[in-house]
C-alpha positions in Angstrom: 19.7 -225.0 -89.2 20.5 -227.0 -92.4 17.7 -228.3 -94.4 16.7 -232.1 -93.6 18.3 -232.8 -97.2 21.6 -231.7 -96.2 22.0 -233.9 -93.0 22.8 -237.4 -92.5 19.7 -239.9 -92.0 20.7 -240.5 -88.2 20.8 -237.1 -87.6 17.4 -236.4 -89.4 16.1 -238.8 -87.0 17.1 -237.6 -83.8 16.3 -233.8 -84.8 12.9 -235.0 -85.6 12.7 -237.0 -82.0 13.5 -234.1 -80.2 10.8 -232.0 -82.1 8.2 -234.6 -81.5 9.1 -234.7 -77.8 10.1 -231.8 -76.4 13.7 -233.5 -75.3 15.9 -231.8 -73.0 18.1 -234.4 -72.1 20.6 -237.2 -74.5 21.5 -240.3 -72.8 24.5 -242.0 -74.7 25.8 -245.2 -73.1 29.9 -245.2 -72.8 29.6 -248.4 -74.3 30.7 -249.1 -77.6 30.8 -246.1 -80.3 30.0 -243.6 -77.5 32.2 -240.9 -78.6 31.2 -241.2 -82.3 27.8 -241.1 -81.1 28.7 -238.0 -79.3 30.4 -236.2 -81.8 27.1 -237.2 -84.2 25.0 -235.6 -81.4 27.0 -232.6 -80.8 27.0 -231.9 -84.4 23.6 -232.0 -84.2 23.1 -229.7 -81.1 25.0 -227.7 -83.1 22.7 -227.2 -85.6 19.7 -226.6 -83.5 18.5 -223.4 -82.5 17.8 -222.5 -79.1 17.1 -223.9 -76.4 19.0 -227.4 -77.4 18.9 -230.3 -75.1 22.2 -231.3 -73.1 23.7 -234.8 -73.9 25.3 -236.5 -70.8 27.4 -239.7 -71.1 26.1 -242.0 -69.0 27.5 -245.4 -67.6 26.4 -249.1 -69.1 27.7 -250.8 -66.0 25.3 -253.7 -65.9 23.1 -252.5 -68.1 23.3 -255.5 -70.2 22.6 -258.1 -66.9 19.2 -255.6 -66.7 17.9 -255.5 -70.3 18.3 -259.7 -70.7 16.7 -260.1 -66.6 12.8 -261.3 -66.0 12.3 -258.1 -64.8 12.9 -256.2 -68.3 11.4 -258.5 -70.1 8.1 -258.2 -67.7 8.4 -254.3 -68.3 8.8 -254.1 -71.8 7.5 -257.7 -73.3 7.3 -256.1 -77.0 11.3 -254.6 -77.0 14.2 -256.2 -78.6 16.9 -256.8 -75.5 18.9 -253.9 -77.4 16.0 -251.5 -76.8 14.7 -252.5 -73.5 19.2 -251.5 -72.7 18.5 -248.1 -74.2 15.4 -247.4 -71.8 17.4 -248.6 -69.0 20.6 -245.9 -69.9 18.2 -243.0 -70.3 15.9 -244.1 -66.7 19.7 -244.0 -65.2 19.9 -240.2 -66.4 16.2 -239.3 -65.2 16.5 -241.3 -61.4 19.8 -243.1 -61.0 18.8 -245.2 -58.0 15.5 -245.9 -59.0 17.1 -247.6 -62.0 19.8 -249.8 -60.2 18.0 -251.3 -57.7 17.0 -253.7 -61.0 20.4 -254.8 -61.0 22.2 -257.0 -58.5 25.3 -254.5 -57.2 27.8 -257.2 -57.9 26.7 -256.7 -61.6 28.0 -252.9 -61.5 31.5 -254.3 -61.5 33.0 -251.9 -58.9 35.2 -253.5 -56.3 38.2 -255.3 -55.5 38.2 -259.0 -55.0 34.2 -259.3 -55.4 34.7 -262.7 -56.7 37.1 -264.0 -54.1 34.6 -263.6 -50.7 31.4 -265.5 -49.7 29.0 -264.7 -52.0 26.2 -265.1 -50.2 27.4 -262.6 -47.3 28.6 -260.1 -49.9 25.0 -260.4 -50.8 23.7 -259.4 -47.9 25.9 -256.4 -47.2 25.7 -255.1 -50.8 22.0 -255.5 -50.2 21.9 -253.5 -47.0 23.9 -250.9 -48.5 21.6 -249.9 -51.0 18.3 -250.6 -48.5 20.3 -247.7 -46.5 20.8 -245.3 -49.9 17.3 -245.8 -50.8 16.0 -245.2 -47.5 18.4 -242.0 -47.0 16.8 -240.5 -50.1 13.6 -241.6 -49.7 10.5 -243.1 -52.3 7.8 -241.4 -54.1 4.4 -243.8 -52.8 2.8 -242.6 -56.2 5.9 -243.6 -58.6 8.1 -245.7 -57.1 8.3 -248.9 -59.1 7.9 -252.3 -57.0 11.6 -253.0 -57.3 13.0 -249.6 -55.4 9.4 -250.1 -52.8 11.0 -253.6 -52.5 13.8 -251.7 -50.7 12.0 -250.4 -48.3 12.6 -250.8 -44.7 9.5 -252.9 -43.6 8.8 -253.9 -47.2 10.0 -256.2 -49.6 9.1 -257.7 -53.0 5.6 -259.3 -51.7 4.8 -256.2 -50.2 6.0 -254.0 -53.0 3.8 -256.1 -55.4 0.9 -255.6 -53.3 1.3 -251.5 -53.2 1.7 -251.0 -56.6 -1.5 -253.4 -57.2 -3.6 -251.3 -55.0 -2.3 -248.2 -56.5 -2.9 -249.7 -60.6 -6.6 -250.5 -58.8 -7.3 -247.7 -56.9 -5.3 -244.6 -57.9 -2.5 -242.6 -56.1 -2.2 -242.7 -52.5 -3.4 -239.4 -51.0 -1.7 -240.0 -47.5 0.5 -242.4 -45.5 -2.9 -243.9 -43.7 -4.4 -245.4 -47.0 -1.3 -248.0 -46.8 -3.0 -249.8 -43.9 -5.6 -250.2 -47.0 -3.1 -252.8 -48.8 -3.4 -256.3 -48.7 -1.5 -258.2 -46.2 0.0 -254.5 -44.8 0.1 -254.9 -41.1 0.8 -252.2 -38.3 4.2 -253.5 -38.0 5.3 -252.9 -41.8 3.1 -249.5 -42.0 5.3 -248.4 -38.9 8.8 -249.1 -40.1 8.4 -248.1 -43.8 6.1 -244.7 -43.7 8.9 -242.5 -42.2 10.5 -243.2 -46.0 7.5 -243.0 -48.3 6.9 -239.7 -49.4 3.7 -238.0 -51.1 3.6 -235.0 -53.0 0.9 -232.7 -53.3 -1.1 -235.0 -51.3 -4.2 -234.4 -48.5 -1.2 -234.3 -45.5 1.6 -231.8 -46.1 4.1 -233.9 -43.7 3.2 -236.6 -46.2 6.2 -235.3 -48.6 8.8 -235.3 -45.6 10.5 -237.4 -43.8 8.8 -237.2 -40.5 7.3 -240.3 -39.4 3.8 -240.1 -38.6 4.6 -240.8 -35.0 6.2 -237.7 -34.8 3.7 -235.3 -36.2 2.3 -234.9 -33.5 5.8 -232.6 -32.1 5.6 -231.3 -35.6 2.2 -229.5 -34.9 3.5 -228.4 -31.6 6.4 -226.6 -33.7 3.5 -225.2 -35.8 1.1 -223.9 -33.3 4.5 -222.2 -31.1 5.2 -220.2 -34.8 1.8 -219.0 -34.9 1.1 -220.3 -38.6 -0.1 -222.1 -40.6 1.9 -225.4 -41.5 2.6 -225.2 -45.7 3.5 -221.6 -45.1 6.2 -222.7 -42.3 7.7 -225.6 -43.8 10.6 -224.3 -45.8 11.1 -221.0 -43.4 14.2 -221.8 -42.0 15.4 -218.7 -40.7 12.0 -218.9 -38.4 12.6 -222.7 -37.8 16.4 -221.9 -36.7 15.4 -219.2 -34.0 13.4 -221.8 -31.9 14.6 -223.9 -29.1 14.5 -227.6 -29.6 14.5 -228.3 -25.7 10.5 -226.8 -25.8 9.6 -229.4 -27.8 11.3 -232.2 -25.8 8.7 -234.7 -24.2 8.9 -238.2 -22.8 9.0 -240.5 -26.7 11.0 -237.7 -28.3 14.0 -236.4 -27.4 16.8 -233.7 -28.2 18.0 -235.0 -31.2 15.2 -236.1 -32.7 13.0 -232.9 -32.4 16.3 -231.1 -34.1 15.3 -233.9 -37.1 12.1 -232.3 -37.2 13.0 -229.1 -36.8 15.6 -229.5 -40.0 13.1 -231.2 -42.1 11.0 -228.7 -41.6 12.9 -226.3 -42.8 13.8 -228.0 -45.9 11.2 -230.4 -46.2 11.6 -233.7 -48.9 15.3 -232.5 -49.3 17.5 -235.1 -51.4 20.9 -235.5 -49.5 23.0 -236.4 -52.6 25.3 -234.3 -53.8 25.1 -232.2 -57.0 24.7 -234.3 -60.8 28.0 -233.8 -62.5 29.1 -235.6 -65.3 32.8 -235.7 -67.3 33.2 -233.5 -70.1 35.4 -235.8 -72.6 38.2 -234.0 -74.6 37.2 -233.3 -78.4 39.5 -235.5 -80.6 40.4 -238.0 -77.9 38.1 -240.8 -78.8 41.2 -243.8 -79.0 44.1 -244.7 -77.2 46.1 -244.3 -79.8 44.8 -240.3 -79.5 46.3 -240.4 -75.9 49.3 -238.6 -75.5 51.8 -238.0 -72.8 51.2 -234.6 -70.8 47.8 -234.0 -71.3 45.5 -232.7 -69.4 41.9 -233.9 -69.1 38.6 -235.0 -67.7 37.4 -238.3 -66.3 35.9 -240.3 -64.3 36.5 -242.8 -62.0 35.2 -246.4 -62.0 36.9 -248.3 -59.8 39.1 -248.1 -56.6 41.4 -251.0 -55.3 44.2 -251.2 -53.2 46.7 -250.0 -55.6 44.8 -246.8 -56.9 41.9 -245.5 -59.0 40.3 -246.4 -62.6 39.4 -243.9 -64.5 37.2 -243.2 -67.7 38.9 -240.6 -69.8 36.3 -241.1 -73.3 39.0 -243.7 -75.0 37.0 -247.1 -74.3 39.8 -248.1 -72.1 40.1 -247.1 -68.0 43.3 -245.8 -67.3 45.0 -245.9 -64.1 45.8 -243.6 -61.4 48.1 -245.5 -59.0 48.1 -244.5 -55.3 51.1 -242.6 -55.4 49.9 -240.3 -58.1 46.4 -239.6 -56.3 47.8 -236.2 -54.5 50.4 -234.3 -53.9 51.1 -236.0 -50.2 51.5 -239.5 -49.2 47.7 -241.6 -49.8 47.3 -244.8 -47.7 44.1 -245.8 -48.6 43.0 -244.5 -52.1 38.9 -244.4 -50.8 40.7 -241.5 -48.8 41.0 -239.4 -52.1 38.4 -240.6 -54.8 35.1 -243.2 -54.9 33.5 -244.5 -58.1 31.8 -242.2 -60.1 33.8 -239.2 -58.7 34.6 -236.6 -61.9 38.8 -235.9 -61.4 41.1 -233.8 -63.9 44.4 -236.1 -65.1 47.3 -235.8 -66.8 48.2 -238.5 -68.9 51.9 -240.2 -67.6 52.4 -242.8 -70.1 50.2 -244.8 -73.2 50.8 -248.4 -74.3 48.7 -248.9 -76.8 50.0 -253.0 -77.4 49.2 -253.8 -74.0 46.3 -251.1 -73.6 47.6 -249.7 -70.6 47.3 -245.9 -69.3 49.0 -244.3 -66.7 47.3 -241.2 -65.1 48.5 -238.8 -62.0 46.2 -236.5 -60.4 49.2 -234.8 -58.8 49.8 -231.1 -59.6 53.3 -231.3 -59.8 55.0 -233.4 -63.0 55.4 -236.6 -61.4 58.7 -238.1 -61.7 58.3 -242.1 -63.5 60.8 -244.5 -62.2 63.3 -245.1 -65.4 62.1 -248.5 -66.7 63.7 -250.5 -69.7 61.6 -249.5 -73.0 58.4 -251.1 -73.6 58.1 -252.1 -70.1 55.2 -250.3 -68.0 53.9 -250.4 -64.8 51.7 -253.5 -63.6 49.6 -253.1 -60.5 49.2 -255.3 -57.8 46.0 -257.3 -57.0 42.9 -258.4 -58.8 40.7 -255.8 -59.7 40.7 -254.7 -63.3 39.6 -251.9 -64.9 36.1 -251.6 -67.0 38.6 -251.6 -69.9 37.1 -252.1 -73.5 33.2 -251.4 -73.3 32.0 -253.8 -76.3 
């Protein structure tokens, strides 16, 4: 490693952070200067000996509605709005959900004709989505701040409030039962949100599944067929997979869920989303004006409309795959090929730096552009636009 004399000041700085802290991951926003900042960072990583952290570029979408909310300021009331942003980009890195649920979805940006439809039913459907995603993935009782409890099913913000109160006052919870504990937490709330509210290492080893407490009972029936001893079954699934759900059938449970059970069981606290992968930008291609036609590289998408896909290729501005370039085949609905944040490979079709337009195909075959008088490009159709220039 060069000697702290030899290296810029910036660089100095972040090599003495990582020291102090132990990093292992870099956050950088792909907002403005992302790719210098990358290239400053790799150059860096370069330098560092082994084992060096991994920088990831992460997405600013509404980052900027979150760091200038009531909510930021209540979390960090000494940081500059600047700051309390940079927080929110590396929590996105760390526990993407957990960080979004600040954010009102219509603020990510992502959508066609958002602006056009009854707000205040898109409201409610954007907020059911994400009660569903965090419910799917399920919340950490000890952790979880009060916005992502607020999400809850059975919950909400009076609610979440209340929990993390009783948890600043009394410590973490050690089971589900000590929720009855919480102010103005009834039966009725304790029933529909404890099936999502998950305790680690705590005094109940069902606690950190998704089993409701209803059901443990058919979960100690499971137990006491197997012979053993319930931490040393849950995670056996080869043992879990030879029994037969119908034996554990009874009168409040049936078929389906028992096989619930029985799969939680077998791979108890599970996270059903998918694998974390992130773009890997082309070195050199930090502009448009670095674009050039035929190459291949890596983005990712940002937005889907009618007429095709967004994508961020690492030059500031989205450029688009239309819905005839998405495949080799005929694509009706583009949602049939790509969602946001999907990471695709594209070759670049055609760069117009004037008008900051970028034509993309994901097609494997050279794709075959309608002769057009010079200058002219293709415009889509509708109202969605990309992210275009992150300032």
């Amino acid at each position: 490693m060069k000697p702290p004399s030899a290296m810029p000041c910036d660089m100095v700085a972040i090599a003495s952070l990582i020291r102090k802290h132990g990093v292992e991951l870099i956050a950088i926003g792909n907002g403005t200067a992302s790719r210098e900042t990358e290239k400053l960072v790799a150059d860096l990583l370069g330098e560092l000996p082994a084992p060096r952290p991994t920088k990831v570029i992460v997405s600013e979408a509404g980052a900027s509605v979150y760091s200038a909310s009531e909510l930021a300021a209540k979390e960090f009331p000494g940081l500059d709005v600047s700051l309390r942003g940079a927080v929110s980009i590396a929590r996105r890195l760390q526990d993407p959900l957990a960080e979004l649920v600040k954010i009102e979805p219509k603020a990510i940006g992502v959508g066609q004709y958002q602006h056009d439809v009854d707000q205040h039913r898109l409201g409610r459907s954007l907020e059911a989505v994400v009660e569903d995603a965090v419910n799917a993935v399920g919340v950490d009782l000890n952790t979880a701040s009060a916005p992502l409890l607020a999400h809850v099913s059975g919950l909400g913000p009076s609610l979440a409030e209340a929990i993390v109160a009783h948890r600043d006052a009394n410590g973490a919870f050690r089971n589900r039962k000590a929720l009855l504990k919480v102010p103005r937490l009834g039966p009725r709330a304790y029933e529909q949100c404890a099936g999502f509210l998950r305790i680690r290492e705590g005094e109940e080893p069902l606690d950190a599944s998704s089993v409701h407490p209803e059901a443990y009972g058919v979960a100690r029936k499971i137990v006491a067929a197997c012979g053993r001893d319930l931490r040393s079954l849950m995670g056996d699934e080869a043992k879990l997979k030879a029994l037969d759900p119908a034996r554990f059938v009874d009168g409040s449970f049936g078929l389906p869920t028992v096989r619930d059970i029985l799969a939680e069981l077998a791979k108890p606290g599970r996270d059903p989303r998918p694998a974390f992968v992130t773009a890997t930008f082309a070195e050199g291609v930090e502009d448009i004006r670095d674009l050039k036609p035929g190459m291949l590289l890596e983005g990712t998408v940002t937005n889907v409309a009618a007429f095709g896909a967004f994508v961020d290729v690492g030059v500031h501005q989205d450029g688009l795959v239309h819905v005839s370039q998405l495949a080799d085949r005929f694509v009706k609905d583009p949602h049939e090929v790509v969602k946001a944040g999907d990471v695709v490979k594209v070759r670049v079709v055609e760069v117009d730096v004037p008008r900051k337009r970028i034509g993309l195909t994901m097609r494997k075959e050279a794709p075959r552009p309608e002769a057009r008088p010079q200058g002219q490009t293709q415009k889509p159709q509708g109202k969605a636009q990309p992210q275009g220039r992150r300032e």
